[in-house]
NUMIMI-260888 format. One record per residue (C-alpha): residue number from 1; residue in three letters; x, y, z. Coordinates in nm, 4 decimals, decimal comma, padded with zeros to 6 digits. Layout:
REM NUMIMI-260888
> NUM/ALA/X/Y/Z
...
REM end
This chain:
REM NUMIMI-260888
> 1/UNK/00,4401/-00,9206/05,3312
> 2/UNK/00,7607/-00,8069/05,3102
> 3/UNK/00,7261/-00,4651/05,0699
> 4/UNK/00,4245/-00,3338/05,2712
> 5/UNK/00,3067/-00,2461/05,6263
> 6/UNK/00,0385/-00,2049/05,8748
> 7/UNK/-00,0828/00,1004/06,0533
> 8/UNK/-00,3334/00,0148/06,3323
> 9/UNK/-00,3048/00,3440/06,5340
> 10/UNK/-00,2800/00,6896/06,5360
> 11/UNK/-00,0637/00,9343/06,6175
> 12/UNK/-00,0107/01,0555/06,9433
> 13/UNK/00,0312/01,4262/06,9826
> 14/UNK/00,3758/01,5359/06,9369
> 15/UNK/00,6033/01,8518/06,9441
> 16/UNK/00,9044/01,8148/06,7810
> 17/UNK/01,1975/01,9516/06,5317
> 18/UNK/01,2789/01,7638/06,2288
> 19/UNK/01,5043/01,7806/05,9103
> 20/UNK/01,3869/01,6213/05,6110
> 21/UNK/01,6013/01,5172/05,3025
> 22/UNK/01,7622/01,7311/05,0577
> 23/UNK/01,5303/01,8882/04,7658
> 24/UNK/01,5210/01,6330/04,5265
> 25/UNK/01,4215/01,8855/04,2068
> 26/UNK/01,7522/02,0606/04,3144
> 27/UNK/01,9520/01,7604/04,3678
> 28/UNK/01,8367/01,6720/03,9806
> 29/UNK/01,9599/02,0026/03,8450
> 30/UNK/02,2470/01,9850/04,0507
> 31/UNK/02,3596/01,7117/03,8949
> 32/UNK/02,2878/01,7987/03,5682
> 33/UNK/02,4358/02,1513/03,5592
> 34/UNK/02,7490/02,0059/03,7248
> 35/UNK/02,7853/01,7460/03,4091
> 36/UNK/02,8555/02,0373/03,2206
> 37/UNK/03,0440/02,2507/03,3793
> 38/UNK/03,4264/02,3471/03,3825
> 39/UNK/03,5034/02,1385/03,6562
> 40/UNK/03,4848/01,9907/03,9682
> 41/UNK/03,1184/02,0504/04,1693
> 42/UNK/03,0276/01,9704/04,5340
> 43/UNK/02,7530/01,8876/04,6751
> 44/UNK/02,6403/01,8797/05,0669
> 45/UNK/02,2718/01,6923/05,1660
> 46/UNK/02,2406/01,5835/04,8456
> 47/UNK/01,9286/01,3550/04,8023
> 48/UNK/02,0313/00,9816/04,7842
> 49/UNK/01,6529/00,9004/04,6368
> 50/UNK/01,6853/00,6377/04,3565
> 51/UNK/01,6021/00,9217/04,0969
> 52/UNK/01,9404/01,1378/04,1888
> 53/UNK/02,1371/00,8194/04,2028
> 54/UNK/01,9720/00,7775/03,8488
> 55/UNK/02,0891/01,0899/03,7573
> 56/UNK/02,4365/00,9773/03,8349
> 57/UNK/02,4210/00,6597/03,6470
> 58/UNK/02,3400/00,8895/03,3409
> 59/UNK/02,5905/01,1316/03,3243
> 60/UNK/02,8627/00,8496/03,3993
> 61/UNK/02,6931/00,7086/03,0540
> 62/UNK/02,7821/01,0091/02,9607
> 63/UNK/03,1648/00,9608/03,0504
> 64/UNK/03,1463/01,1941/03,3813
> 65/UNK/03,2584/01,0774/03,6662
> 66/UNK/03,1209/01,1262/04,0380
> 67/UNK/03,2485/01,0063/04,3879
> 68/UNK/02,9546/00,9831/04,6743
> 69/UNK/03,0978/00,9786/04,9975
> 70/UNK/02,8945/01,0012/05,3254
> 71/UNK/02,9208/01,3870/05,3328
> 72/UNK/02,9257/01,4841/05,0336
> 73/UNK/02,8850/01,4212/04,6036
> 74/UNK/03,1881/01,5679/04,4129
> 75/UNK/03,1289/01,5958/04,0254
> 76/UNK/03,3666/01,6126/03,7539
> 77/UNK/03,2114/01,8006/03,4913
> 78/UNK/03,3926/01,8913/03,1456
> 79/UNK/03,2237/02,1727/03,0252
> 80/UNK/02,9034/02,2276/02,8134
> 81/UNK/03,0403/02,0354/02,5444
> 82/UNK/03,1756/01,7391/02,7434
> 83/UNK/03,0009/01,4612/02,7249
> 84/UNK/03,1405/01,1444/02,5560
> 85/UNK/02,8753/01,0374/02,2827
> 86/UNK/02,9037/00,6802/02,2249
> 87/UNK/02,7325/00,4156/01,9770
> 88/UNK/02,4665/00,1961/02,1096
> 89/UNK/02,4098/00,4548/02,4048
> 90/UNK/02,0777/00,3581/02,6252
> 91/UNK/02,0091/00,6017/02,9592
> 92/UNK/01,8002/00,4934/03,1861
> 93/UNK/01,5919/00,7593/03,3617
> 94/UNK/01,4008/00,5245/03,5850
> 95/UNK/01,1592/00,6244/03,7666
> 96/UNK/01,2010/01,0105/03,7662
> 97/UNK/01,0448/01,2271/03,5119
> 98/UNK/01,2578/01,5033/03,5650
> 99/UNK/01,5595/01,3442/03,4649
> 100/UNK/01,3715/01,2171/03,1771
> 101/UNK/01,2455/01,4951/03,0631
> 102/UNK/01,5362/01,7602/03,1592
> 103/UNK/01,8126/01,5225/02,9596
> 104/UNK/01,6895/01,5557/02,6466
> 105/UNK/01,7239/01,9394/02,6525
> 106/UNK/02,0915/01,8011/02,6978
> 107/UNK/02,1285/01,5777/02,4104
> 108/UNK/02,0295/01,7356/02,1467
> 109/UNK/02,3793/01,7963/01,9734
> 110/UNK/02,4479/01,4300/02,0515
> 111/UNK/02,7032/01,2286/01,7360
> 112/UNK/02,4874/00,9273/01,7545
> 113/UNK/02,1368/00,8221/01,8451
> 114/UNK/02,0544/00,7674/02,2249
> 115/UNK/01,7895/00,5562/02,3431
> 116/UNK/01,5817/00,6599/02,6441
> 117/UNK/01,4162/00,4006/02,8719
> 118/UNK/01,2552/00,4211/03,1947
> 119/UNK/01,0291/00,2045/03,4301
> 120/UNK/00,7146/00,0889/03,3834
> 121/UNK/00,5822/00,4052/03,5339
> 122/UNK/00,7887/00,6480/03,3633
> 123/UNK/00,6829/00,4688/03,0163
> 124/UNK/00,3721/00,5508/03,0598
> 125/UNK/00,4017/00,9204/03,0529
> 126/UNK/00,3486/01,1651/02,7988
> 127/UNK/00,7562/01,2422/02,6567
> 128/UNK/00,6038/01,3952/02,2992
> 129/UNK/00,5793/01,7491/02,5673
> 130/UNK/00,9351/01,7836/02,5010
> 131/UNK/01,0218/01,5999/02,1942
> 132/UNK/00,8028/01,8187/02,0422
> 133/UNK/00,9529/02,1826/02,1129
> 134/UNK/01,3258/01,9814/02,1276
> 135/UNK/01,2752/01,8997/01,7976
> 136/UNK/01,2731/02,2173/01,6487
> 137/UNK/01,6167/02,3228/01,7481
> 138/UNK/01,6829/02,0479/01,5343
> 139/UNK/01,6975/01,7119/01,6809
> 140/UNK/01,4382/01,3798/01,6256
> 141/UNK/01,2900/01,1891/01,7951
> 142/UNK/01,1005/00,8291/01,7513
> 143/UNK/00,8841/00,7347/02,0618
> 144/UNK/00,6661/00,4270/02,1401
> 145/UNK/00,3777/00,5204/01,9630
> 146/UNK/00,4682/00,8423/01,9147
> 147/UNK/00,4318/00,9549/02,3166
> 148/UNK/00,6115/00,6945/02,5202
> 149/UNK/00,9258/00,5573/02,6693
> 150/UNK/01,1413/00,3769/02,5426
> 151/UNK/01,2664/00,6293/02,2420
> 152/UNK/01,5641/00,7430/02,0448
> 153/UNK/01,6949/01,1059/02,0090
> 154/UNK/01,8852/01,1703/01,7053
> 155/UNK/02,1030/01,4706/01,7923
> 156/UNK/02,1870/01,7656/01,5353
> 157/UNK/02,5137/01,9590/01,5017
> 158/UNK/02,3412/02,2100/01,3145
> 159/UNK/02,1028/02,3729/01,5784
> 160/UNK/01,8788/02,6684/01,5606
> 161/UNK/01,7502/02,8195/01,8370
> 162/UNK/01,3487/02,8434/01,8965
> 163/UNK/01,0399/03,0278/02,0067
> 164/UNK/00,8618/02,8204/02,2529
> 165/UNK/00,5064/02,8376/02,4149
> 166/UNK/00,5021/02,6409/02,7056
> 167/UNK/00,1101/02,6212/02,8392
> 168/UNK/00,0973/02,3501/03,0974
> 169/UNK/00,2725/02,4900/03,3951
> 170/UNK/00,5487/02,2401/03,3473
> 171/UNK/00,8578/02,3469/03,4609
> 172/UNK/01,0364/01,9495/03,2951
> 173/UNK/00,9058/02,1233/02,9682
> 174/UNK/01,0489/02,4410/03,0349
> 175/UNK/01,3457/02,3145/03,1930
> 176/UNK/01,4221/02,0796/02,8867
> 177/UNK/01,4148/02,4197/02,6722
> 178/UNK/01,6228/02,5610/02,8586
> 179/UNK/01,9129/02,3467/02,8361
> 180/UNK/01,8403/02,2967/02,4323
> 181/UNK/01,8992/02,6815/02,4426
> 182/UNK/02,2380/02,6643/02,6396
> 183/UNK/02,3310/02,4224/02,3510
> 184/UNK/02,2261/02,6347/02,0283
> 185/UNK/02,3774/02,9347/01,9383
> 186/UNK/02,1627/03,2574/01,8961
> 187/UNK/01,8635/03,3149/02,1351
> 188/UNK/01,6122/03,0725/02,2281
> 189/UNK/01,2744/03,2201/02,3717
> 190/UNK/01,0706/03,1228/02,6165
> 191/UNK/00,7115/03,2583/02,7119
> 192/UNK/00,6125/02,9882/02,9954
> 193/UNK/00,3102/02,9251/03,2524
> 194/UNK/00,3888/03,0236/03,5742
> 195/UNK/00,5761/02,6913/03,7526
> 196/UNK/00,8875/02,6500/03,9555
> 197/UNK/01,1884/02,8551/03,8765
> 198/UNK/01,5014/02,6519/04,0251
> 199/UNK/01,6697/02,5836/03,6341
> 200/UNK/01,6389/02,9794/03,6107
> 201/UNK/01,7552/03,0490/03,9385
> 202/UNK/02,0768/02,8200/03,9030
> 203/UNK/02,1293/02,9677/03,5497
> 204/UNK/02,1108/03,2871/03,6711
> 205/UNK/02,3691/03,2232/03,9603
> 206/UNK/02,6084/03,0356/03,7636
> 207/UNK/02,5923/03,3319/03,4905
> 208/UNK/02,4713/03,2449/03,2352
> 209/UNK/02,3079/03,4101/02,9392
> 210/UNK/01,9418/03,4361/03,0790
> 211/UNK/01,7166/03,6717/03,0989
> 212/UNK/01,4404/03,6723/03,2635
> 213/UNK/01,1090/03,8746/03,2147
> 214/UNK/00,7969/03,8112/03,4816
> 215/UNK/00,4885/03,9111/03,3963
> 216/UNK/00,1636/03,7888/03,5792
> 217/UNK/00,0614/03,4761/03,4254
> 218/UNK/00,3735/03,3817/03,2370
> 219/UNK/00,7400/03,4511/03,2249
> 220/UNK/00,9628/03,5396/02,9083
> 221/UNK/01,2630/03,3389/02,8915
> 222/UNK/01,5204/03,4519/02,6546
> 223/UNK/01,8842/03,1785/02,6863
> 224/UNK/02,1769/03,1890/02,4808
> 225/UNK/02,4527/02,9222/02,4674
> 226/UNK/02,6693/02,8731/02,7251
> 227/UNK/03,0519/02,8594/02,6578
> 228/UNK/03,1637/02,8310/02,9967
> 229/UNK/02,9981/02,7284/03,3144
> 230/UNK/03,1768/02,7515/03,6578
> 231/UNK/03,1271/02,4893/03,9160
> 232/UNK/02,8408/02,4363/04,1299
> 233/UNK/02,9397/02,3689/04,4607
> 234/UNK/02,5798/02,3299/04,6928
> 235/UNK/02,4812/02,2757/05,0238
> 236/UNK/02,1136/02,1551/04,9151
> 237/UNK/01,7941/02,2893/05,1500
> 238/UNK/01,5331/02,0233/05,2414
> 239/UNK/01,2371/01,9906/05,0098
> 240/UNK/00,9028/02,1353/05,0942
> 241/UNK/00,7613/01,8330/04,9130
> 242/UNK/00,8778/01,6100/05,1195
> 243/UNK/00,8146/01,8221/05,4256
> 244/UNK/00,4436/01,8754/05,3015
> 245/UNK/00,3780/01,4833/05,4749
> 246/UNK/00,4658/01,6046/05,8578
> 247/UNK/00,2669/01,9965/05,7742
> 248/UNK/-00,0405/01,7712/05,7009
> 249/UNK/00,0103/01,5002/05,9763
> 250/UNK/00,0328/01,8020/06,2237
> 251/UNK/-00,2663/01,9868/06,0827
> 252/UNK/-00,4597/01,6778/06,1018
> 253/UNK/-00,3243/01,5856/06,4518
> 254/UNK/-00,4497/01,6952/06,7605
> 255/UNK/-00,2292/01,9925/07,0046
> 256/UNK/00,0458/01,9177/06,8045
> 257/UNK/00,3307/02,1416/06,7293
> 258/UNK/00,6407/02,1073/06,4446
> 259/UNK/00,9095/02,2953/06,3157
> 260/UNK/01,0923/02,1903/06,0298
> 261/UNK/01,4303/02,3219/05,9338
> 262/UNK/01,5936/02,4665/05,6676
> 263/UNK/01,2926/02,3942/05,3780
> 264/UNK/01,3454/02,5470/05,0125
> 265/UNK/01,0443/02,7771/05,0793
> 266/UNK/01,0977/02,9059/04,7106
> 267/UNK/00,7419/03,0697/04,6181
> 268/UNK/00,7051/02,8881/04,2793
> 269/UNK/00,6873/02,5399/04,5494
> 270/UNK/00,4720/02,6910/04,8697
> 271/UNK/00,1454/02,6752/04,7023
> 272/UNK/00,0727/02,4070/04,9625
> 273/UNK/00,1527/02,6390/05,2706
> 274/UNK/-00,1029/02,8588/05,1032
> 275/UNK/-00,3649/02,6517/05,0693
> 276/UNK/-00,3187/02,5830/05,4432
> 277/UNK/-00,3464/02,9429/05,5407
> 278/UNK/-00,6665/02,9401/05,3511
> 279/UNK/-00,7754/02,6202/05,5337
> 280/UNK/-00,7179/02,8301/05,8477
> 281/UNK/-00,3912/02,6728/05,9637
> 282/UNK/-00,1090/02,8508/06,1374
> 283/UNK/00,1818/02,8491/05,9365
> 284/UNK/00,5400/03,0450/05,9767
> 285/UNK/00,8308/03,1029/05,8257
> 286/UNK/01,1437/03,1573/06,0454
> 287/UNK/01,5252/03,2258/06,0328
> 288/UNK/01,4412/03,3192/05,6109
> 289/UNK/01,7359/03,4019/05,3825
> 290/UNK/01,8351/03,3732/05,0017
> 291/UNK/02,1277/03,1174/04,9308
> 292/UNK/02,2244/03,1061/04,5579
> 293/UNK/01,9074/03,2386/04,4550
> 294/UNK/01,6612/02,9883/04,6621
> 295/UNK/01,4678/03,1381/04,9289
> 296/UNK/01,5359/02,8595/05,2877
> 297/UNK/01,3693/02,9042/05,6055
> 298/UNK/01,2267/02,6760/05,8945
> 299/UNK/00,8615/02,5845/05,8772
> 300/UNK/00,6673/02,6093/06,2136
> 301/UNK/00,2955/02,4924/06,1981
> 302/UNK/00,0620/02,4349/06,4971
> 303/UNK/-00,2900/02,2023/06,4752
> 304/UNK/-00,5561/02,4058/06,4662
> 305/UNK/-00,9162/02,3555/06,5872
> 306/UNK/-01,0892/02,3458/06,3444
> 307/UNK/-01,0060/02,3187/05,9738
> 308/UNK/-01,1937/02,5311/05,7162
> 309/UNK/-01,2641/02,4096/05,3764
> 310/UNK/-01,1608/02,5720/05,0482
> 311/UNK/-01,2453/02,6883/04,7011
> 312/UNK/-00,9108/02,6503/04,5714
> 313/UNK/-00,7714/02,9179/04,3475
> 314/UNK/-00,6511/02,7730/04,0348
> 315/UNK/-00,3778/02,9977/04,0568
> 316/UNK/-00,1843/02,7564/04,3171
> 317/UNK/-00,2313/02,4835/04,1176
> 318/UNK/00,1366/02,5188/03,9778
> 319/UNK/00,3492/02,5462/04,2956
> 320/UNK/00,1342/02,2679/04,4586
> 321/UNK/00,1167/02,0327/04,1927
> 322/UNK/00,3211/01,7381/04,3803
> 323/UNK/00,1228/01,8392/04,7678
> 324/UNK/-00,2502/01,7914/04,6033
> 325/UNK/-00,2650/01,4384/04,7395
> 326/UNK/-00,1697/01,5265/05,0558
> 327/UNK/-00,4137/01,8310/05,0705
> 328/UNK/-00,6919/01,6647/04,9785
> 329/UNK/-00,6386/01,4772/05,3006
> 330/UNK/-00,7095/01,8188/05,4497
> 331/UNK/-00,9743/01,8331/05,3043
> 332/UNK/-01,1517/01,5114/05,3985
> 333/UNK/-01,1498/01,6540/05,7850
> 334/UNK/-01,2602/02,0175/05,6793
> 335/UNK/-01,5792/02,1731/05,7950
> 336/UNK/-01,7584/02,1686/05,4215
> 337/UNK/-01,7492/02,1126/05,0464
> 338/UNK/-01,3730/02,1872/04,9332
> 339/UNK/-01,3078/02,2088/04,5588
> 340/UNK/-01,0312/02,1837/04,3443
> 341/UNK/-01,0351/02,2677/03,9608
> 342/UNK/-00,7932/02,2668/03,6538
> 343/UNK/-00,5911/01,9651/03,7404
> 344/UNK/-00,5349/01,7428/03,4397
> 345/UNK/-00,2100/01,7638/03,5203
> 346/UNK/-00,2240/01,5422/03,8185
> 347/UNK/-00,2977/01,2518/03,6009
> 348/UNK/00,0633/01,2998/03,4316
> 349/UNK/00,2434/01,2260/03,7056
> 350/UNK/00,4070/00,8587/03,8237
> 351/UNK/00,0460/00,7725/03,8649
> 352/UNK/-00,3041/00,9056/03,7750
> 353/UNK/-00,3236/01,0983/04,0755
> 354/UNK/-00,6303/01,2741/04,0530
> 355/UNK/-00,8040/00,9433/04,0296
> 356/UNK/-00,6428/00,7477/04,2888
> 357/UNK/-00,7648/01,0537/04,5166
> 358/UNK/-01,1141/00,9361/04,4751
> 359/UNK/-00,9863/00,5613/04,5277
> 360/UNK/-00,8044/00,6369/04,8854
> 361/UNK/-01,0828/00,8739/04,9745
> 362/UNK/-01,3124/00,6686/04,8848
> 363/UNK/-01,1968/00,3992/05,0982
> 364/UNK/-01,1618/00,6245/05,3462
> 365/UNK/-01,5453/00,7086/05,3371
> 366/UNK/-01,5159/01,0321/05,1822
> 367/UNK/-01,7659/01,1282/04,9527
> 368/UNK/-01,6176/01,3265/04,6499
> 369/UNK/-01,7185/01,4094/04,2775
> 370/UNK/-01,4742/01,3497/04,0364
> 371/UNK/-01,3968/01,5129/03,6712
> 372/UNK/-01,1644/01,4771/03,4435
> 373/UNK/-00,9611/01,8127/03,5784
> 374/UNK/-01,1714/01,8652/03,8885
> 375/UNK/-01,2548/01,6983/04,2678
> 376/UNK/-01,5086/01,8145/04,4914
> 377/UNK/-01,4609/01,6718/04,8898
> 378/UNK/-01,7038/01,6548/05,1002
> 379/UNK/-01,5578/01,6854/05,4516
> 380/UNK/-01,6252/01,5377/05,7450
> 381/UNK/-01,4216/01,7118/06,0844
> 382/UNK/-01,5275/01,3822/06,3195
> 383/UNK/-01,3631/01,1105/06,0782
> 384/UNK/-01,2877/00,7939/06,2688
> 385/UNK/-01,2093/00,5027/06,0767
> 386/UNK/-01,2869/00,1679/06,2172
> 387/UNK/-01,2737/-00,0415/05,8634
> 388/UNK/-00,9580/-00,2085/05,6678
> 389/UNK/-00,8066/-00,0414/05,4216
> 390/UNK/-00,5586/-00,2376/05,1340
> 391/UNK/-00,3780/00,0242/04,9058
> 392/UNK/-00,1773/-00,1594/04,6619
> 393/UNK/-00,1808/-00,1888/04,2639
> 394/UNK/-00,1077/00,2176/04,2235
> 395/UNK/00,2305/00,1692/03,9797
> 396/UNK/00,4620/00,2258/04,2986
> 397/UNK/00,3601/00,5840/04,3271
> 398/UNK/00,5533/00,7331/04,6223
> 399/UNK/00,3102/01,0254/04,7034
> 400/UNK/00,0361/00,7464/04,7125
> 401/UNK/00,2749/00,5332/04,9743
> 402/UNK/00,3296/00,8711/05,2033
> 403/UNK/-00,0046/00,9919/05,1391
> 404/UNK/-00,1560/00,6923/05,2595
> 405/UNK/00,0782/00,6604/05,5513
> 406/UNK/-00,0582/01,0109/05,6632
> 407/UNK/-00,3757/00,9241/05,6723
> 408/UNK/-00,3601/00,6210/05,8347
> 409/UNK/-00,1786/00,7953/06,1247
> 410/UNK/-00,4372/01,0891/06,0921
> 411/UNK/-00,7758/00,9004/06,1001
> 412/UNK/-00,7394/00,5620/06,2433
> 413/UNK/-00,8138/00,1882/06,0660
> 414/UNK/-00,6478/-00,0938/05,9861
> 415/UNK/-00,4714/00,0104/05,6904
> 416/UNK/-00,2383/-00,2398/05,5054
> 417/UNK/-00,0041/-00,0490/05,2146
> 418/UNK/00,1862/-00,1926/04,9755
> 419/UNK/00,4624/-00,1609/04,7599
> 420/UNK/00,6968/00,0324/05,0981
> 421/UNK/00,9726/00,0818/04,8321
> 422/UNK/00,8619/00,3487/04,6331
> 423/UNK/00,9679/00,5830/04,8328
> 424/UNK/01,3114/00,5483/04,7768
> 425/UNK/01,2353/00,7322/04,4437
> 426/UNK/01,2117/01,0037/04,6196
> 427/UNK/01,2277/00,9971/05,0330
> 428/UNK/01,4129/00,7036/05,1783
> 429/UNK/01,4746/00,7938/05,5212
> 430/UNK/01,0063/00,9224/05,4883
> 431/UNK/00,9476/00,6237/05,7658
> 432/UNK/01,2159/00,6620/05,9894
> 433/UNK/01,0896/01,0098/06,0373
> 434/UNK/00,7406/00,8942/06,0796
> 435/UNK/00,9130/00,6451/06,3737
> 436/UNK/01,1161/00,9472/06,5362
> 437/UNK/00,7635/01,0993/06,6044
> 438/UNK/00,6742/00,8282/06,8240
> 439/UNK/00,3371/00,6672/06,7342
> 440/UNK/00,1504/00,5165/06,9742
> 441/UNK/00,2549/00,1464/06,9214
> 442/UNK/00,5903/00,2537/07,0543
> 443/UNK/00,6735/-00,1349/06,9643
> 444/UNK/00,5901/-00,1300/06,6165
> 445/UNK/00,8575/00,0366/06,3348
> 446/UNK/00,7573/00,0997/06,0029
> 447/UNK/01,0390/00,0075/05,8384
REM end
């Protein structure tokens, strides 16, 4: 089958240094800030993941242009007010949520209606999240049953600025706020969950008028419009999502060793690293510094012995949102009961994650106890699977591809995963990595 592959060995143990591809939540908002700003952007490791090059495709809708060249992504924005409405506009966001959701915050003042689509995936997530607080700058909406993908934003040039609760830990919703703000004079405010922080960050280095007030469970947002914005030029750091694959398939390996360099170790994304600490798993930052507001560093973590299991604080559940698949893997080989609450928010992702957990563990022959926010594991350190496993049918999920990847190279089987191209939504170049780290069938590539 030509869109899935076969894993019939594990790992051997390795000790390595690896890069991993450019942070695609940055690469989104890179792109996004550049379409409006007073001209020309660069960009340096720039994710090519089907959702950036999405991302492109819109703006160039839009009537901004972009050249991609090996090294680099150069960006021609024409200010906050630049972009070319035409009728009969449709954007096509794909498969990528953010872009989905962050666009609209965009569009707002647009001269005629614009229709959103996506894929099949993306249409099946919940849009009204944004629609509904975009709306009362000002613009409408109609959505597919009043939730859904494919719908129409009606843009307003007589915006008011808004008060805005956001509750979920989203940082799309927040996001898309913020950008309605830098398009609506007087002073939007924002009093938001805790979640990740990058569209602050960037607005805060490109100076705009943010400010930004932390308090412990939420953050108060206050944006004004933005007249001018300077370019963006960006050498992007690697993404600790995509890095969180190679932590876990070195935790779960055996005297194993692996540095990976130059992460976006940004505390509103490490919740992952700790959860591993908690698990009892060595894990370091090195060579740290702040570029453009992001904290980068390398990532060392060593195997450990034995791995402990966890009541997991709720309060992670933010800046680990994306890595809970992966953990949970972690979980199946701790020592004891590991539980994990407060995530209904898994199940708005590409895919009902928190279900197919059960599914791959499950299969797996994990034992777990399922809610509709909660998982319990039941771990088991001396896993060895013997059995076939078939993962397919999961809406081309690319956390489910990777996650399942992991674990085949973690716990043995005969594991046959379909539906290989998903990851280029998000981490093209995830198998040749997995390759590089030489797996025991040195003959077989998982290409």
């Amino acid at each position: 089958m030509a869109n899935s592959i076969t894993i019939k060995n594990k790992i051997n143990r390795f000790n390595r240094s690896i890069s991993v591809s450019g942070d695609k939540s940055l690469s989104i908002r890179w792109v996004l800030f550049s379409s409006i700003a007073d001209g020309i952007s660069e960009a340096k490791n720039l994710l090519m993941s089907q959702d950036v090059l999405a991302a492109l495709k819109a703006i160039k809708r839009l009537g901004i242009k972009s050249i991609v060249t090996q090294k680099k992504c150069i960006i021609y924005g024409k200010g906050p007010e630049g972009y070319n409405y035409k009728k009969n506009l449709t954007i096509n966001a794909e498969n990528s949520g953010t872009l989905g959701r962050l666009i609209l915050g965009l569009l707002i003042n647009a001269t005629y209606p614009i229709r959103l689509i996506g894929d099949r995936s993306l249409s099946k997530r919940d849009f009204s999240r944004v629609s509904e607080p975009l709306s009362k700058f000002g613009a409408k909406f109609e959505l597919t049953k009043k939730k859904y993908l494919p719908l129409f934003i009606y843009g307003s040039s007589n915006l008011k600025p808004i008060k805005y609760f956001e509750k979920k830990g989203s940082a799309q919703c927040k996001s898309s706020v913020i950008f309605g703000g830098i398009k609506t004079e007087g002073t939007t405010i924002i009093k938001a969950k805790k979640s990740r922080n990058h569209t602050e960050l960037l607005c805060k280095y490109l100076n705009l008028p943010i400010t930004i007030n932390r308090k412990k469970i939420h953050d108060e947002i206050k944006i004004k419009k933005a007249k001018v914005i300077k370019p963006l030029n960006y050498n992007i750091p690697s993404d600790v999502s995509s890095s969180a694959f190679f932590l876990v398939l070195t935790a779960l390996s055996k005297n194993s060793d692996l540095i990976i360099k130059n992460v976006n170790i940004n505390p509103s994304r490490t919740g992952i690293i700790n959860i591993l600490k908690k698990m009892g798993i060595e894990v370091l930052f090195r060579n740290q510094k702040v570029y453009k507001g992001e904290k980068i560093g390398d990532i060392k973590i060593r195997s450990p012995k034995v791995i402990k299991s966890i009541n997991c604080p709720s309060k992670y559940n933010s800046s680990a949102i994306d890595e809970f698949l992966i953990i949970f893997l972690v979980a199946a080989k701790a020592n004891g009961i590991s539980s994990f609450t407060n995530l209904a928010e898994l199940n708005q992702k590409e895919s009902p994650r928190l279900k197919w957990a059960k599914i791959i563990l499950s299969k797996m022959g994990i034992k777990t106890i399922l809610t509709r926010d909660s998982i319990k594991i039941y771990g088991n350190p001396n896993l060895n699977i013997k059995k076939k496993i078939i993962i397919k049918n999961y809406l081309k999920d690319h956390r489910i591809f990777m996650t399942s990847v992991i674990a085949a190279l973690s716990f043995g089987g005969h594991w046959e995963i379909h539906d290989k191209d998903s990851i280029k939504t998000s981490f093209p170049n995830f198998l040749k990595i997995v390759n590089d780290l030489k797996i025991n069938d040195k003959k077989k590539k998982y290409n």
